[in-house]
C-alpha positions as CSV (number, residue, x, y, z in Angstrom):
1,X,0.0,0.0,0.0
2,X,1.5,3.8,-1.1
3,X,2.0,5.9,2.3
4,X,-0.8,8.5,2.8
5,X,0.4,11.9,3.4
6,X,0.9,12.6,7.5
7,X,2.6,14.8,9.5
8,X,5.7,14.2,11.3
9,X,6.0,15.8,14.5
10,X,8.2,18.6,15.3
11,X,11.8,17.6,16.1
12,X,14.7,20.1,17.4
13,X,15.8,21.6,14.2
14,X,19.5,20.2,13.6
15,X,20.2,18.8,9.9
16,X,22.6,15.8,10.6
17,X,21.7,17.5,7.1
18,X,8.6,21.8,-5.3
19,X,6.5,22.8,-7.6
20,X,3.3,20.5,-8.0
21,X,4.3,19.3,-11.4
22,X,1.8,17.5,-13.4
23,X,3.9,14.2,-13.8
24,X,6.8,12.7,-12.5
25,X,8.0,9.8,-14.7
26,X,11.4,9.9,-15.2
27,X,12.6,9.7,-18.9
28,X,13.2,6.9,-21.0
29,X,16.4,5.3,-20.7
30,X,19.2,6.6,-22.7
31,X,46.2,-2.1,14.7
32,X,46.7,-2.1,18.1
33,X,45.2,-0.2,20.8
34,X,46.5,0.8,24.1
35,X,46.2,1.4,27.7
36,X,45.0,5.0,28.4
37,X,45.2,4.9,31.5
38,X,41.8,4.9,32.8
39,X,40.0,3.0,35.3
40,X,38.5,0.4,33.2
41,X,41.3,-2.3,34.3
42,X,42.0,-3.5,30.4
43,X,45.5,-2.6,29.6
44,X,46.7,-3.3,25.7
45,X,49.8,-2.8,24.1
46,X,50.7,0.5,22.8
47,X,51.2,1.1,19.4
48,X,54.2,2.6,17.7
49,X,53.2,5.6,15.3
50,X,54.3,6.7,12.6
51,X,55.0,11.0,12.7
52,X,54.0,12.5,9.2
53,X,55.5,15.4,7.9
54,X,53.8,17.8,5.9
55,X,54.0,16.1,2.0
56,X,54.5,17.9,-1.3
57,X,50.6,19.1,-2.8
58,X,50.1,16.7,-4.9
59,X,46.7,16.0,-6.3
60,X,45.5,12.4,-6.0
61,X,42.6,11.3,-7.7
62,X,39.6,8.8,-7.0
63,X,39.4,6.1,-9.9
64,X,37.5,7.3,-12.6
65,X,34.8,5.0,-12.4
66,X,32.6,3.8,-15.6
67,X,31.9,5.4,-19.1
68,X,30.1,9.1,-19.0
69,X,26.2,8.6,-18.6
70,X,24.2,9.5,-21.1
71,X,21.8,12.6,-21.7
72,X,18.4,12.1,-20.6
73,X,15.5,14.9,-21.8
74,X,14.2,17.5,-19.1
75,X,11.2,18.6,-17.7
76,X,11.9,21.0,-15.0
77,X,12.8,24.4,-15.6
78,X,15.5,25.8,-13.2
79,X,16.8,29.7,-12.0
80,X,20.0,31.1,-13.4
81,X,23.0,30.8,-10.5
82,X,24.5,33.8,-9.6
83,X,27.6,35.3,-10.2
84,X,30.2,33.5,-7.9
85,X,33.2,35.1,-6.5
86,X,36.5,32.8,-6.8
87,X,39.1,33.9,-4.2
88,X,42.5,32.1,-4.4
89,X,44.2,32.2,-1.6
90,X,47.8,34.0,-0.8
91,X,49.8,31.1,0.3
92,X,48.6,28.2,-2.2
93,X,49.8,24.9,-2.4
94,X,52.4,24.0,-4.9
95,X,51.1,23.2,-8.1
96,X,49.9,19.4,-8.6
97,X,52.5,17.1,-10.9
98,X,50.0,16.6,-14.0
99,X,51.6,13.4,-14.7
100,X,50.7,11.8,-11.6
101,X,47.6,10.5,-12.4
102,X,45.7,10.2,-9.5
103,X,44.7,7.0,-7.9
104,X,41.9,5.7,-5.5
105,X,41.6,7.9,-2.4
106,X,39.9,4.8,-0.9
107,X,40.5,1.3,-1.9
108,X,37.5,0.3,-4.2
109,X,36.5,-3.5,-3.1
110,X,36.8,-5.9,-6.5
111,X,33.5,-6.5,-7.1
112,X,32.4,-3.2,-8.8
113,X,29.1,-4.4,-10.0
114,X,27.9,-4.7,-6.4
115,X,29.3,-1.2,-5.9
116,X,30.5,-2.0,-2.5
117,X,33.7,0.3,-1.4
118,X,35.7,0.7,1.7
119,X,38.8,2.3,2.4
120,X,40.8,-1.6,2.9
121,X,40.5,-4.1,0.6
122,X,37.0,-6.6,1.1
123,X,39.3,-9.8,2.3
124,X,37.9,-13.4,2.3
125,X,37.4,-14.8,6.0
126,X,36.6,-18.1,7.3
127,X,34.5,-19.8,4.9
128,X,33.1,-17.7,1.7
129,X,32.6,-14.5,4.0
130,X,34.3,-11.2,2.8
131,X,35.2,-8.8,5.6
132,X,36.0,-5.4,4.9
133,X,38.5,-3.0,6.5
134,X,38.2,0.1,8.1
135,X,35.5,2.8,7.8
136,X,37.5,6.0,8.1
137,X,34.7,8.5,6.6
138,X,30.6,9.2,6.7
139,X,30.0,6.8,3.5
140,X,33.5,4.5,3.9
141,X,35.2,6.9,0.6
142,X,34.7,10.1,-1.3
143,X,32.4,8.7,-3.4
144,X,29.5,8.9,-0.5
145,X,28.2,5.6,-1.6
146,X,26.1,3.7,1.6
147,X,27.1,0.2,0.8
148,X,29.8,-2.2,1.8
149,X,31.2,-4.9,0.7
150,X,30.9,-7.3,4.0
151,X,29.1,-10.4,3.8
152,X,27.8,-13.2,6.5
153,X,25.9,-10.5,8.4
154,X,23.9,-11.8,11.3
155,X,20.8,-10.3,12.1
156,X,19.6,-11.8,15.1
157,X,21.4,-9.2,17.6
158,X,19.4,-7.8,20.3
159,X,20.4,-3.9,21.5
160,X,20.1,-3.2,25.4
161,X,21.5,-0.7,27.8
162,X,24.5,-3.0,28.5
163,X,26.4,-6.0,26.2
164,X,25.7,-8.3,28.9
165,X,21.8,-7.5,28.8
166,X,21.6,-7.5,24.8
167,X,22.6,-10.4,22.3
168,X,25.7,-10.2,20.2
169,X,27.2,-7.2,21.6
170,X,30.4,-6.6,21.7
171,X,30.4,-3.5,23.7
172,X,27.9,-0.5,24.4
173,X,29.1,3.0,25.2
174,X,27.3,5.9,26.6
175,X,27.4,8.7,24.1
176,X,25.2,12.3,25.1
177,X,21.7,12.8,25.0
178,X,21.7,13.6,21.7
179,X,23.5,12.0,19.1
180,X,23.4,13.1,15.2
181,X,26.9,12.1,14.5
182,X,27.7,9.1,12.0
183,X,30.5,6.6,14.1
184,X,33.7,6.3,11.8
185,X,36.7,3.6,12.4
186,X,40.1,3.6,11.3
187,X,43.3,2.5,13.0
188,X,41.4,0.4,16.2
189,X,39.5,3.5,16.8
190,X,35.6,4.6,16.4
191,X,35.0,8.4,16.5
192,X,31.5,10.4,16.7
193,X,30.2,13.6,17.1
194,X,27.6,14.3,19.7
195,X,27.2,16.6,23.0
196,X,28.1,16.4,26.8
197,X,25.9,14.1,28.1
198,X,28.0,11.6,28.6
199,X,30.3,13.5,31.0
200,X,33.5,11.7,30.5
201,X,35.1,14.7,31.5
202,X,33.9,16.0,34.6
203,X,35.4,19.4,34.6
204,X,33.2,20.0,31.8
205,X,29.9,21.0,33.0
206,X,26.8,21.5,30.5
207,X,26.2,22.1,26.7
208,X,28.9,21.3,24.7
209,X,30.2,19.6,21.4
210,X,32.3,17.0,21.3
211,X,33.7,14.6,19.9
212,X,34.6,11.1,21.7
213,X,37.4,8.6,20.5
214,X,36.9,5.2,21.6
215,X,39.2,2.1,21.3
216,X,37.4,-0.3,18.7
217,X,37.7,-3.7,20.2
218,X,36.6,-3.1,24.0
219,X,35.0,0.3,24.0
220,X,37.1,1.8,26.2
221,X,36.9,5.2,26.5
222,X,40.0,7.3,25.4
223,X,39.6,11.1,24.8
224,X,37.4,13.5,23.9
225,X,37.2,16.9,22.6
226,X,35.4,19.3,24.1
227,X,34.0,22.6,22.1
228,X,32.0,25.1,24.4
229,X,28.9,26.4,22.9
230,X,28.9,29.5,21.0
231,X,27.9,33.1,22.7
232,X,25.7,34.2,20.5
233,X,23.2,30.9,21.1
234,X,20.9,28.7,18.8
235,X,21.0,31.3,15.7
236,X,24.4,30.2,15.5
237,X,25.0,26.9,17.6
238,X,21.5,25.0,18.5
239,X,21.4,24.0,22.2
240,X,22.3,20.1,23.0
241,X,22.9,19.0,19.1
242,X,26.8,18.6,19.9
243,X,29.0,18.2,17.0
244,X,27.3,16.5,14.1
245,X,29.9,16.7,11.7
246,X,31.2,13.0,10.9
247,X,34.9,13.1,11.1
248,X,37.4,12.2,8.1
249,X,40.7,9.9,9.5
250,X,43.8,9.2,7.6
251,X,46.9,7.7,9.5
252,X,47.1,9.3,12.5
253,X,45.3,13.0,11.8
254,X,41.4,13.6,12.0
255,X,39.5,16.2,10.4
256,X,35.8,17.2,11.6
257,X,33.9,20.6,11.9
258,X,32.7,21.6,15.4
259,X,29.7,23.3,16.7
260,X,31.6,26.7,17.1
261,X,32.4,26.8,13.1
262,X,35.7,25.2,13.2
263,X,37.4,23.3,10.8
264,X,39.7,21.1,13.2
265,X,42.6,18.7,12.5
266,X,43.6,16.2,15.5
267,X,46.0,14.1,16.7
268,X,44.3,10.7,17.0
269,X,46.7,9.5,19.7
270,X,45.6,12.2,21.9
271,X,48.0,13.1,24.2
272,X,49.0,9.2,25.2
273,X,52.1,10.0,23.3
274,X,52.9,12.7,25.6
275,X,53.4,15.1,23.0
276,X,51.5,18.2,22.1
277,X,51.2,18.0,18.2
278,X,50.9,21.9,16.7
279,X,51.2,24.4,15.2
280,X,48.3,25.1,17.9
281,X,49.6,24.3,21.3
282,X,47.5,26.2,23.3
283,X,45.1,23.9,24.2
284,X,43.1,24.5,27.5
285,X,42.2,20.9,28.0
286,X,45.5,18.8,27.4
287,X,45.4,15.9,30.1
288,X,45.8,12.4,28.8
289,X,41.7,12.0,27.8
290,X,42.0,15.2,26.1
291,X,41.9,15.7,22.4
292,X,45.1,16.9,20.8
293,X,44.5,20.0,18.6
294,X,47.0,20.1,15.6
295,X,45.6,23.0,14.0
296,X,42.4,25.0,13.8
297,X,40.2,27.2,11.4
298,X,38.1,29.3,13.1
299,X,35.6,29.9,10.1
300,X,33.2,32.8,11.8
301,X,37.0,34.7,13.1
302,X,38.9,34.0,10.1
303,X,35.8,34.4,6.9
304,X,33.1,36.4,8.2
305,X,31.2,33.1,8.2
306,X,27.6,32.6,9.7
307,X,26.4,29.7,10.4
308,X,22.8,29.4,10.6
309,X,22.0,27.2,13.4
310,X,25.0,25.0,13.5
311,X,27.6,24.4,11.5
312,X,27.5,20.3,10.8
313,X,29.2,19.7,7.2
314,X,31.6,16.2,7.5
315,X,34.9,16.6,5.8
316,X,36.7,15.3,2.9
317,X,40.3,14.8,2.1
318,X,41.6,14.2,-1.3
319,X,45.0,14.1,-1.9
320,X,46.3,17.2,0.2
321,X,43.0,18.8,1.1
322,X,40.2,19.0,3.2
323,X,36.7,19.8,1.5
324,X,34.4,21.2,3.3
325,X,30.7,23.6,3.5
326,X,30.8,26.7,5.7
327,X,27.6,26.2,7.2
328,X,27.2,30.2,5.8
329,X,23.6,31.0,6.3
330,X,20.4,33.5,7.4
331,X,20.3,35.6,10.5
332,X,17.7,34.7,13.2
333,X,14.8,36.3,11.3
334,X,15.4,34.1,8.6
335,X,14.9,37.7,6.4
336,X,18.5,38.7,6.3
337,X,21.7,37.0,5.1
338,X,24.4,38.5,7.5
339,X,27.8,37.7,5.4
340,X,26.6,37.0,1.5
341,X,29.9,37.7,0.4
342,X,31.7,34.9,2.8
343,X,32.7,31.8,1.5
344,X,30.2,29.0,1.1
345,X,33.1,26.2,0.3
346,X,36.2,25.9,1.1
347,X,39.5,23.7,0.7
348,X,41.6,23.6,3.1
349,X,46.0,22.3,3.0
350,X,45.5,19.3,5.5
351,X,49.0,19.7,7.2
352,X,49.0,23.5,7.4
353,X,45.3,24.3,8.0
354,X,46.1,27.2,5.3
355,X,42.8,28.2,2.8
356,X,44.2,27.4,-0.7
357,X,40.9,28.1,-2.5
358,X,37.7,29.5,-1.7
359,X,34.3,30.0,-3.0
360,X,31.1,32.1,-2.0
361,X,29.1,31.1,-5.0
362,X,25.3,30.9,-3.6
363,X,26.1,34.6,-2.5
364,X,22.3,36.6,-1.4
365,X,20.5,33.4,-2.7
366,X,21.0,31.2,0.6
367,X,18.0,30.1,1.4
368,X,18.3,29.2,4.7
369,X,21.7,27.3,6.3
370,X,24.0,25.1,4.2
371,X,24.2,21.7,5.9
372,X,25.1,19.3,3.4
373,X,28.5,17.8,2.8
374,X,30.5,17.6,-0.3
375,X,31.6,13.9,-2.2
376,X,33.8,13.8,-5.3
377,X,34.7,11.7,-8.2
378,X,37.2,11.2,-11.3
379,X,35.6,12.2,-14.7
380,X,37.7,12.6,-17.8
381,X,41.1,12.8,-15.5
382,X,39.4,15.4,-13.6
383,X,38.9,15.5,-10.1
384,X,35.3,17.2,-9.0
385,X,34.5,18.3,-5.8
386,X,30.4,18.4,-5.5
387,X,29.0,21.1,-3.5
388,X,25.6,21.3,-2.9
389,X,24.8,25.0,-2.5
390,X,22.5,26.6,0.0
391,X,20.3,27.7,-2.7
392,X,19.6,24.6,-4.2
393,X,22.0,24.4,-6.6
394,X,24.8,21.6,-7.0
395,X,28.2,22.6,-7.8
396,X,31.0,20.6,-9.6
397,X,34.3,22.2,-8.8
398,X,37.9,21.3,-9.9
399,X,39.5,19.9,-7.0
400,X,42.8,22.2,-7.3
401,X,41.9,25.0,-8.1
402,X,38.0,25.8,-7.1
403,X,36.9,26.3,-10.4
404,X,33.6,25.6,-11.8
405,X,33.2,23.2,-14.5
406,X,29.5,22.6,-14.1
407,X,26.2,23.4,-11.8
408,X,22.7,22.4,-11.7
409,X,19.6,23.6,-10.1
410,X,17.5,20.8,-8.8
411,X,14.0,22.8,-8.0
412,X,11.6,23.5,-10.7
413,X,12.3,27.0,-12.1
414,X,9.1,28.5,-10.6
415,X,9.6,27.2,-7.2
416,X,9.2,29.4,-4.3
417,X,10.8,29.2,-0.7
418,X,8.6,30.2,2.0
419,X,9.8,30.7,5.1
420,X,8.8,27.8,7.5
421,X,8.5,25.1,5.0
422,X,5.5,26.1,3.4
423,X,6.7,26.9,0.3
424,X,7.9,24.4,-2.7
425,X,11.4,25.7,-3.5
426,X,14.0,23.3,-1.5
427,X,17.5,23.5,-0.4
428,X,19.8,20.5,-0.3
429,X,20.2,18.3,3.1
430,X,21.5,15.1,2.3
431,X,25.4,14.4,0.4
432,X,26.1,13.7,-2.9
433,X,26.9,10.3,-4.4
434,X,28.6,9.8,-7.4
435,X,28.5,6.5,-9.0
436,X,29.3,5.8,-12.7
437,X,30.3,9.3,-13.8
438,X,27.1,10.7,-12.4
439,X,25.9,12.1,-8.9
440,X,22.4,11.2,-7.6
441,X,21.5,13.8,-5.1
442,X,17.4,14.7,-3.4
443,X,16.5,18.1,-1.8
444,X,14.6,18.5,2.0
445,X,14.6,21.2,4.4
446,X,15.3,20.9,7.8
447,X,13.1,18.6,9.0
448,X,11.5,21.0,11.3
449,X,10.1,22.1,8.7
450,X,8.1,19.3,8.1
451,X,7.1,17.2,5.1
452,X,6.8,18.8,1.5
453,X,7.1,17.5,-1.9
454,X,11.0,16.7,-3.2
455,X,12.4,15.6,-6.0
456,X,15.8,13.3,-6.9
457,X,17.9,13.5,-9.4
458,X,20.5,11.7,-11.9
459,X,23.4,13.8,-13.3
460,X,25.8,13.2,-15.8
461,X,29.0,14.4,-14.4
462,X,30.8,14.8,-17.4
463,X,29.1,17.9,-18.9
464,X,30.1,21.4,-18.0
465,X,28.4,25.0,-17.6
466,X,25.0,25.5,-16.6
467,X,23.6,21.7,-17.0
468,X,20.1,22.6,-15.4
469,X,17.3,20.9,-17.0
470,X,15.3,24.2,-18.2
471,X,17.0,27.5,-18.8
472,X,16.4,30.8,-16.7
473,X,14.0,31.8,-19.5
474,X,12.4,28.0,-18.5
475,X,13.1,27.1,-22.0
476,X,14.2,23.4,-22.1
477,X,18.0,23.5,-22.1
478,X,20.0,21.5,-24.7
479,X,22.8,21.3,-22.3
480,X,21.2,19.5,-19.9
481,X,22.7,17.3,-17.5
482,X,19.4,15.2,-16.3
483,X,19.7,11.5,-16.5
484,X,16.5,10.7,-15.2
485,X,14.4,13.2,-12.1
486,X,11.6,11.5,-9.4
487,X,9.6,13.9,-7.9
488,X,7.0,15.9,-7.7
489,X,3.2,15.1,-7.6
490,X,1.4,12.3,-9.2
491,X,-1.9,14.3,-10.9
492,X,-3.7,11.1,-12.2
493,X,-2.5,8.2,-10.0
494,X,-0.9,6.7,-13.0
495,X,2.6,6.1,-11.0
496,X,2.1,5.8,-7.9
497,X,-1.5,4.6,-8.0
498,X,-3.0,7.3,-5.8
499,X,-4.5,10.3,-7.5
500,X,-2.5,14.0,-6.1
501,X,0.0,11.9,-4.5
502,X,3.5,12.9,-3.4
503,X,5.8,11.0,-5.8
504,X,8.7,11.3,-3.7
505,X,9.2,14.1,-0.3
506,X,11.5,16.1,1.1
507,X,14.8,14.3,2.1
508,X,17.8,14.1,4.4
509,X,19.3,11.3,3.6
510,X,21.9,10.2,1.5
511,X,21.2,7.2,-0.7
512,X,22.8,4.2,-1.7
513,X,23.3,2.8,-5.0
514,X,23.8,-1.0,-5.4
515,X,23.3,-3.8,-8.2
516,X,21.4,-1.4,-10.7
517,X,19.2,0.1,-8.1
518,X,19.1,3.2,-6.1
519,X,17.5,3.1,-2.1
520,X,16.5,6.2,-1.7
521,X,14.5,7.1,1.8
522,X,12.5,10.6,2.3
523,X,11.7,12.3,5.8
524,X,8.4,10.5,5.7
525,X,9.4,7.4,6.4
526,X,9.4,5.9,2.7
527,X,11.9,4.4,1.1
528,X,12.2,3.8,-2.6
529,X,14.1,1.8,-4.8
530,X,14.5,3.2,-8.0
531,X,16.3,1.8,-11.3
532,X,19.8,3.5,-11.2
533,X,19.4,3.7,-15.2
534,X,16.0,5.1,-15.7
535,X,14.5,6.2,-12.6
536,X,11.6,4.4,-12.9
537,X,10.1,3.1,-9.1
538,X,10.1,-0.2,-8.6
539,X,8.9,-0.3,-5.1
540,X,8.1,2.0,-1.9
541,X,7.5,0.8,1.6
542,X,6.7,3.0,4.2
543,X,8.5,2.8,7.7
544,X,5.8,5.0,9.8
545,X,9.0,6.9,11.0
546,X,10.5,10.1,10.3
547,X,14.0,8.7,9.1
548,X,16.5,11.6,9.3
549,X,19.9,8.5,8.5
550,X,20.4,7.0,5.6
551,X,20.6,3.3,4.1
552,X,23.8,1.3,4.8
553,X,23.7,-1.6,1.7
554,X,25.5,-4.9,2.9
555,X,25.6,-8.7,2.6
556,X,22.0,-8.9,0.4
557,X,20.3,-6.6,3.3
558,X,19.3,-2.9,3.3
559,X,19.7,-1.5,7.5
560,X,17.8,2.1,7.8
561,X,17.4,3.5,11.1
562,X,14.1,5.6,11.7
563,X,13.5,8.0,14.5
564,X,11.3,5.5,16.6
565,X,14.1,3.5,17.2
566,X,13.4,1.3,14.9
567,X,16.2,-0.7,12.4
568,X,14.4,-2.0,9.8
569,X,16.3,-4.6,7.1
570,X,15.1,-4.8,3.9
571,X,16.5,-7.4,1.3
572,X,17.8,-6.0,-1.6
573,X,16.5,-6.2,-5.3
574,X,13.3,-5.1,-7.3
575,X,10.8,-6.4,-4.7
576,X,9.6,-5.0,-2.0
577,X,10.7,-7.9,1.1
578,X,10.6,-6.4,4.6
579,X,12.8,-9.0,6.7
580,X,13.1,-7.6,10.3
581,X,12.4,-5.2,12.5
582,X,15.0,-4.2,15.4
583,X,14.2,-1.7,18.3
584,X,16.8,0.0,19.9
585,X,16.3,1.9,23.2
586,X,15.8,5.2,21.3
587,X,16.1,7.4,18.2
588,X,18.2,6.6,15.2
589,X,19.4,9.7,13.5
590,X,22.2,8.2,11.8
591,X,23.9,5.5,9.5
592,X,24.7,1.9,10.3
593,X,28.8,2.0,9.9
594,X,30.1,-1.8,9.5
595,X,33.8,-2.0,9.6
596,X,36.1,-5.0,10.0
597,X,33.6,-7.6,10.6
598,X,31.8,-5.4,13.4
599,X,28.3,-3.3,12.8
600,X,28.5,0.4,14.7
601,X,25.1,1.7,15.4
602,X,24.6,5.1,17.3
603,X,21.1,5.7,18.9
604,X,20.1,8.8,20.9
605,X,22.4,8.4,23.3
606,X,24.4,5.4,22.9
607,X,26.9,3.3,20.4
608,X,26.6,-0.2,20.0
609,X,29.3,-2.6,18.7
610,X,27.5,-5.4,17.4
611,X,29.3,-8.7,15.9
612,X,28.1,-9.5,12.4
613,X,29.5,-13.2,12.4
């Protein structure tokens, strides 16, 4: 049965992150751990690592990944973008060696056609199973894609308060009382974002972000870092949401943007080395449990930046830099946008913390905040850096030097934002994926906003300029980018089988592409699975949940967490088969994260290691 339209109850606006067309069928198809010390009574041996110096820039490069996707007709109209402002930086990088062609930021697993990627090779275990490696970023690569690779998943685990009350747990550790982070593992370590409710450090009293390190196998506690709240209150830093920003590990540095506006790189050893790891040494938490600051960007101090409710975008690092949205947004009135003129994205040196490019490209057209996060892919040799844009615009920018090769406006030209939600014009919540030179990307709001009509989107990546499907004059655009678009509202009930009904709604989530088929959730609670080709539905189940996470694809099985608590496992393929249901004590506002041979859940306010095996 099609979900009926319902209303979703008002949640505490944090973004983790229409028109009323007459159809909406898509086109035809063209390590070791340690002992920190604490006073849990496990002791492990310490492990000996490796310093990193700062390298030479040199650009590497994802694997360009399938033939460029062909040009589908359009049916939208879209809004001209404005007139960006480019700013290169003073103290650039050195130029990237041409030659070097650039090679997989994260190890693709062998089996392409399942579309299954992790950042270690998928490696056959006892039997026929295949367990993958670490997890080191929200979506295991640049790429974004929610599927991995491991296989031999059981599903018969039990969550509870404890290990020892639950069935195959491994560990449970308390997080805060609210939790939007996405757990991340690399190096015998899970990280995620949250706020103080945990009080692991009890000179820390109160609202704050932080950002707790755990060690993988026993859930020990190790450090945390601790980012006071911001003076100016929720128009810049929403009480109790923490730091929602996923963080992005390589070797032993971390990069992850705090509640305050802060792009942060940190030491993942802490301070269990004894050393203080700089240039920033001025720490005012630098005990053993404390995080190690190596450098810090204070974006609202350093770029005029204003972040419009929190600033929550999850990093990534390609070659030498760190990608990254501001968070830039509208003032407290929602009427006014305070800095227009500061930069939207940004990329960051990852040793130095230095801005080598930067662009303010939405400019006066923000709708509201900029939440999303930014993925990229190989296409033609070129690196591109996607950017979802605060005024609902997707951005393909050269990697090294900020340049735009192509955008694309993914609301109906005569769309209108309304402040609230009521109106049908959307900006973008949920994170890019690109997949077979193309990126597959839905709009939302944030979700306390409510439900609305949406619309996904196909696009071939390999086009460049304005690649919208109509032109500003909403003449259909011969340059057009648009593979396939679902959305909008079903007039006659011949797709969806109900007469006025929403064809897809508002999203947050990220989706995940797998086997020919695209799993695609919206805020309401419904998931659909679309043909990755075409676009055309194949089936939609409804969850009765808000879901504000996004699909994680392994082992056959679709895992979606749903703000009722509620993990529900789908099996994969063109028909709709429900297989379980799984309650955890409380809301699920993130992604299932599965990582050598162990699934990482975070509810509300607590992170479960569960065995898969």
């Amino acid at each position: 049965m099609l979900a009926k339209p319902r209303h979703i109850l008002p949640a505490i606006l944090t973004i983790v992150a229409a028109i009323l067309i007459a159809g909406c069928t898509p086109p035809p198809p063209p390590r070791p751990t340690y002992d920190p010390g604490d006073d849990s009574g496990v002791t492990e041996a310490e492990p000996d690592w490796e310093a990193s110096s700062p390298p030479e820039y040199v650009m590497p490069s994802i694997d360009p990944v399938g033939e460029p996707a062909p040009q589908q007709g359009a049916t939208e109209p879209a809004p001209e973008p404005p007139k960006r402002e480019l700013k290169p930086m003073d103290e650039p990088a050195p130029a990237a060696d041409e030659e070097a062609e650039v090679k997989a930021a994260d190890t693709k697993v062998a089996d392409t056609e399942a579309a299954a990627s992790d950042s270690a090779p998928a490696k056959p275990a006892a039997g026929d199973r295949v367990v993958t490696g670490d997890w080191p970023c929200w979506g295991g690569d640049v790429h974004r894609n929610m599927v991995n690779a491991t296989t031999g998943i059981a599903i018969d685990f039990e969550p509870a308060a404890t290990a020892e009350e639950g069935k195959r747990l491994l560990w449970v550790a308390k997080l805060g009382s609210q939790t939007y982070g996405n757990p991340v593992v690399s190096d015998g370590k899970v990280y995620v974002g949250t706020n103080n409710g945990g009080e692991y450090r009890p000179k820390h009293k109160g609202d704050r972000g932080v950002v707790l390190c755990f060690d993988e196998k026993t859930g020990r506690f190790l450090w945390q870092l601790t980012r006071e709240k911001l003076p100016q209150g929720r128009v810049n830093d929403w009480p109790e949401q923490g730091i929602c920003s996923a963080p992005f590990v390589e070797g032993d540095r971390l990069w992850v943007v705090t509640n305050r506006c802060e792009l942060m790189c940190l030491d993942t050893e802490g301070f269990y080395d004894k050393e203080n790891d700089g240039p920033y040494t001025d720490e005012t938490d630098a005990e053993e449990q404390d995080a190690d600051i190596v450098w810090v960007l204070d974006m609202i101090e350093e770029m005029g930046v204003f972040p419009h409710n929190l600033a929550t975008s999850s990093p990534i690092v390609v070659g030498d830099l760190v990608y990254i949205l501001t968070s830039n947004g509208v003032d407290e009135a929602h009427l006014e946008l305070p800095s227009p003129r500061s930069p939207s994205f940004i990329a960051v040196h990852k040793v130095t913390g230095k801005v080598v490019w930067e662009d303010n490209s939405p400019l006066d057209t923000i709708l509201h905040g900029q939440w999303s996060s930014p993925a990229a892919g190989v296409v033609n040799g070129q690196t591109q850096i996607y950017m979802p844009g605060g005024n609902g615009w997707l951005y393909a920018l050269d990697a090294k030097t900020g340049e735009h090769i192509w955008e694309f406006d993914l609301n109906p030209k005569d769309s209108k934002w309304e402040l609230g939600g009521r109106g049908t014009r959307n900006n973008i919540i949920s994170t890019p994926v690109f997949f077979e030179n193309s990126v597959v990307l839905g709009v939302g709001q944030d979700p306390e906003h409510g439900e609305g009509v949406g619309h996904i989107y196909r696009i071939d990546a390999t086009r460049k300029g304005d690649v919208s499907p109509t032109t500003a004059e909403n003449q259909s655009n011969p340059n057009s980018a648009q593979i396939w678009h679902w959305g909008g509202v079903d007039k006659d009930g011949s797709l969806t089988g109900e007469k006025d009904n929403d064809c897809f709604r508002r999203t947050l989530s990220t989706v995940a592409i797998h086997d020919g088929l695209v799993y695609a959730p919206d805020l309401s609670g419904r998931i659909h699975c679309l043909d990755f080709a075409t676009g055309k539905r194949y089936w939609e189940a409804d969850i009765l949940a808000a879901v504000w996470g996004s699909p994680m694809v392994a082992d056959g099985k679709m895992f979606l967490g749903d703000e009722d608590g509620m993990l529900s496992i789908f099996a994969v393929g063109k028909e709709e088969n429900k297989i379980k249901e799984i309650e955890f004590p409380s809301s699920i506002y993130s992604t299932p994260t599965i990582a050598n041979g162990v699934m990482f859940i975070s509810d509300r306010s607590r992170l479960y290691a569960i065995s898969t095996q």
